[in-house]
C-alpha positions as CSV (number, residue, x, y, z in Angstrom):
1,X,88.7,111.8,84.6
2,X,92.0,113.1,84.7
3,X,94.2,115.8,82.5
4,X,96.6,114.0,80.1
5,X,99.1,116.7,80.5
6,X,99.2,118.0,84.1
7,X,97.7,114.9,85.8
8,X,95.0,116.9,87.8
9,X,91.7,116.0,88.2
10,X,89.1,117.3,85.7
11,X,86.1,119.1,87.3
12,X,82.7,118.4,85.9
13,X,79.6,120.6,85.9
14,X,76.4,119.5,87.5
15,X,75.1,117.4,84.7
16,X,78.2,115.3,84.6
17,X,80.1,117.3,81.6
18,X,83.9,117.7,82.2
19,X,85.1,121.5,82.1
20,X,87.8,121.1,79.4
21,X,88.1,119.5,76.2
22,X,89.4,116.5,73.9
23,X,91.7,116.7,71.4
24,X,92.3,114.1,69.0
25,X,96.1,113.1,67.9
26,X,97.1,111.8,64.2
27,X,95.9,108.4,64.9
28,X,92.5,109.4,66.4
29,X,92.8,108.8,69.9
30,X,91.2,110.9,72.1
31,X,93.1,112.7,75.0
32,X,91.2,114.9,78.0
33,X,92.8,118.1,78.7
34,X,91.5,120.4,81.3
35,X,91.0,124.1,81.5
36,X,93.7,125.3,83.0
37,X,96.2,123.5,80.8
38,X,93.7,124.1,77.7
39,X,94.8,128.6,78.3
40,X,97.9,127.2,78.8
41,X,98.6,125.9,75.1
42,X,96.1,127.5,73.3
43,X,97.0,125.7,69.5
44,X,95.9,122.2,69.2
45,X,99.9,121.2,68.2
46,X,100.9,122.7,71.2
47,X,99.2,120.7,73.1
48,X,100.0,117.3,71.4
49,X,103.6,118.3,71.7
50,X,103.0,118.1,75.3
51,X,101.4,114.6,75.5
């Protein structure tokens, strides 16, 4: 899986769960966004203004 914003990839903890998050837009689509990016822009609009 790759970050939505900065392209990276996504690491994932040993159990196969991504270390970051999704963030749903207006029309519900799900976006990954990764941790770095995620203390980056910490607000949720912030975030979609960047996608």
């Amino acid at each position: 899986m790759k970050c939505e914003i900065c392209r990276k990839k996504i690491e994932e903890t040993f159990l196969k769960k991504m270390i970051g998050t999704y963030v749903k837009d207006d029309k519900g689509k799900k976006h990954t966004v990764c941790f770095e990016c995620q203390k980056k822009f910490p607000k949720k609009e912030d975030i979609l203004k960047k996608l």
